[in-house]
N, C-alpha and C positions, 0 to 999 in steps of 0.2 A: 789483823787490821789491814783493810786496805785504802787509800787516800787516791783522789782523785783532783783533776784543777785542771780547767783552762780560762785565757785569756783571749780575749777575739775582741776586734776593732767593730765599732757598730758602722753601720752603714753612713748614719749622717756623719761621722765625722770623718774627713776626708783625710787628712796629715797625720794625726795621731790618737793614740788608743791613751784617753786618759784614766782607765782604770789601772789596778796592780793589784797583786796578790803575794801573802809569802807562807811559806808554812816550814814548819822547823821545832825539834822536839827541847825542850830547854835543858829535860835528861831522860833516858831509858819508857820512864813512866808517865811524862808529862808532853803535852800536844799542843803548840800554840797555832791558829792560825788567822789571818785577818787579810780583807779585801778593803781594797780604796776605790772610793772614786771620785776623781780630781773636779770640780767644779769648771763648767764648759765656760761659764761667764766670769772667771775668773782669770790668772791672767799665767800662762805657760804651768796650766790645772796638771797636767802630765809629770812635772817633774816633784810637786809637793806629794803626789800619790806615790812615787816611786822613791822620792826620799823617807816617807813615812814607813815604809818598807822596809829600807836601807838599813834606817835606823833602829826598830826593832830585830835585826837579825844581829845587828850588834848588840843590843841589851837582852836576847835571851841568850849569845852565846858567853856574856858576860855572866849573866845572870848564873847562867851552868856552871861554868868554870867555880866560880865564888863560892857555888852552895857544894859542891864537890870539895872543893878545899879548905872552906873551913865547918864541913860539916854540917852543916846548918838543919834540922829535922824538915820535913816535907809542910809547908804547909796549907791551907784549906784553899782549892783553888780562887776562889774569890782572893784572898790575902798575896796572892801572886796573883793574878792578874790586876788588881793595885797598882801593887810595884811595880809592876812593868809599866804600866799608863801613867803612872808620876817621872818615871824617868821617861819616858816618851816627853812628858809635857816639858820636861829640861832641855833635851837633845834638841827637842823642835825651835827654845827658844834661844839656842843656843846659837843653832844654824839661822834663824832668825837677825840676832845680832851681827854674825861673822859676814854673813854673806848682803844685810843691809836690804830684807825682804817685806816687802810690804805685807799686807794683811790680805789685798784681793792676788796674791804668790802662794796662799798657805791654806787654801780651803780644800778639804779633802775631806768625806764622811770617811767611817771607818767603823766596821764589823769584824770585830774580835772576837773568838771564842777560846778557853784555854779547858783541856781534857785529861783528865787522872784517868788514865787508859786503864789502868789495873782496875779501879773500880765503880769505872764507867761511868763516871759523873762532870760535871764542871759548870762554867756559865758563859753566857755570852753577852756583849756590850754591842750598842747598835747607837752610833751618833751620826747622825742623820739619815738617810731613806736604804733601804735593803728589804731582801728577803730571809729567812733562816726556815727551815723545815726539820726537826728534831721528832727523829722516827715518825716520818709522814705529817706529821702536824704542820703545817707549813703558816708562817703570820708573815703579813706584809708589813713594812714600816714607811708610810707614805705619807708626808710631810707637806704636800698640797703644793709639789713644785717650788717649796720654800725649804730645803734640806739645812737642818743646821753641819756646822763645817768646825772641823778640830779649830783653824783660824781666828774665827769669832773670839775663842777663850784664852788663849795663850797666855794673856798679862791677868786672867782670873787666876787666885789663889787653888790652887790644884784640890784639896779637903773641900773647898764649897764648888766646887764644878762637880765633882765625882759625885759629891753629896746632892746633887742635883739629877742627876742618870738614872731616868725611869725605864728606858727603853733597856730592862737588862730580861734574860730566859737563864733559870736554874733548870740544870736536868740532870735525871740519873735511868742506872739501869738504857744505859743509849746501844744503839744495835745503828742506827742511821743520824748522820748531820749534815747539810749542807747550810752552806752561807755562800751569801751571792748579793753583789751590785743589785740596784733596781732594773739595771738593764733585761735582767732574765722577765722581767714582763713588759716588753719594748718591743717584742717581736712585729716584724713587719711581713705580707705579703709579697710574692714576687710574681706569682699568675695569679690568673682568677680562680685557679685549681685550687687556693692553701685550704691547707687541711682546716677546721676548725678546735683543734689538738691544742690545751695548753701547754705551751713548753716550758713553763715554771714546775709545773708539776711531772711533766715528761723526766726534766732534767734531776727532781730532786726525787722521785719516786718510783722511777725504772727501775725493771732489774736486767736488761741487756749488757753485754760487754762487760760483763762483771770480772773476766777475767782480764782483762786487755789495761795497759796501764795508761793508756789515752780515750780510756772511758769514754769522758765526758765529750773532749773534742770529735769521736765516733759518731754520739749522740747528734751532736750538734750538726753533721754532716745530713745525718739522718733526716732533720728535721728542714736542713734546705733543699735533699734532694729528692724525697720521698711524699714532705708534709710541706714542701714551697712556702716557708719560714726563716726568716734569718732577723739577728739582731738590729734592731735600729738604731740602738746606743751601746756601748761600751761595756762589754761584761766581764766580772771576774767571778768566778764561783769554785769552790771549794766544796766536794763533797768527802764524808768520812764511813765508811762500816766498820762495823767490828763483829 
């Protein structure tokens, strides 16, 4: 298996890179990973992406610890990634209260995927706008410039919010996954030369650098200096093989 991620600052935004990415195995067999991206019209969008983060790398290594120690049988990825997202919805509202954060503090989409590496299956969750490509298959999730934001729901009862999450992808038998911000189709021109190359698909269907553990960031080189390409908004992307 080899995993890949970069994180690049888009061109429109001058101060900060309000996306984030984390990725981290919960144990041996099991793959979590998810990108944020902080709402621009919200208010210090950067740091509720980066805590949302944060806070997942504490509840899957908690998560590990626990099911290690007391044993617990493996179960159906969907059933963990759940649990993870209800304690997510805790943490957030937790940090919520402690720190006295408004609601336009706390909007951040979030593309989650979690993968039973052994037997090459899992699902993904997609709350508000992103891309995911699952061995080539590539679906856009584009929300008409109106993206819903984890923010919105925090004081919803976590069973009818979840129970509400259409935007989800089952897959099995996977060889390829990426998940990526909307930003991977934001691509701007820099000469009159730019290639007409999509880089959604460059990024999520290539097979160059495959050796190289900055892959992705390679690619992306590639497409500003070769295809006169570059991001205009904020990307994180996440790609996986196996």
């Amino acid at each position: 298996m080899q995993i890949y991620s970069a994180l690049q600052r888009g061109d429109f935004h001058l101060n900060h890179c309000e996306d984030y990415l984390y990725i981290d195995h919960i144990d041996s067999n099991t793959l979590l990973c998810a990108v944020m991206d902080g709402c621009t019209m919200g208010k210090d969008s950067y740091f509720v992406a980066t805590l949302t983060g944060k806070l997942l790398r504490k509840i899957c290594k908690t998560t590990g610890y626990t099911e290690f120690l007391k044993g617990h049988p493996i179960a159906e990825p969907e059933e963990r990634l759940k649990a993870i997202l209800k304690e997510l919805f805790q943490q957030l509202n937790q940090a919520k209260n402690t720190l006295m954060l408004e609601e336009k503090e706390l909007l951040t989409t979030l593309i989650i995927s979690l993968t039973d590496i052994r037997d090459k299956k899992g699902l993904i969750l997609v709350v508000g706008d992103g891309v995911v490509s699952v061995n080539g298959q590539l679906t856009e999730f584009d929300q008409d410039n109106r993206p819903d934001y984890l923010g919105f729901h925090l004081a919803t009862p976590f069973e009818e919010w979840y129970n509400a999450q259409h935007q989800k992808i089952t897959f099995s038998n996977l060889r390829d996954l990426t998940i990526a911000t909307d930003g991977i189709t934001l691509f701007q021109p820099t000469t009159s030369q730019a290639s007409t190359i999509n880089p959604a698909i460059f990024l999520t269907t290539g097979s160059t650098f495959e050796e190289k553990e900055d892959r992705l960031n390679l690619l992306l080189k590639q497409l500003e200096h070769e295809h006169h390409l570059i991001p205009g908004d904020d990307l994180a992307i996440i790609r996986i093989t196996l």
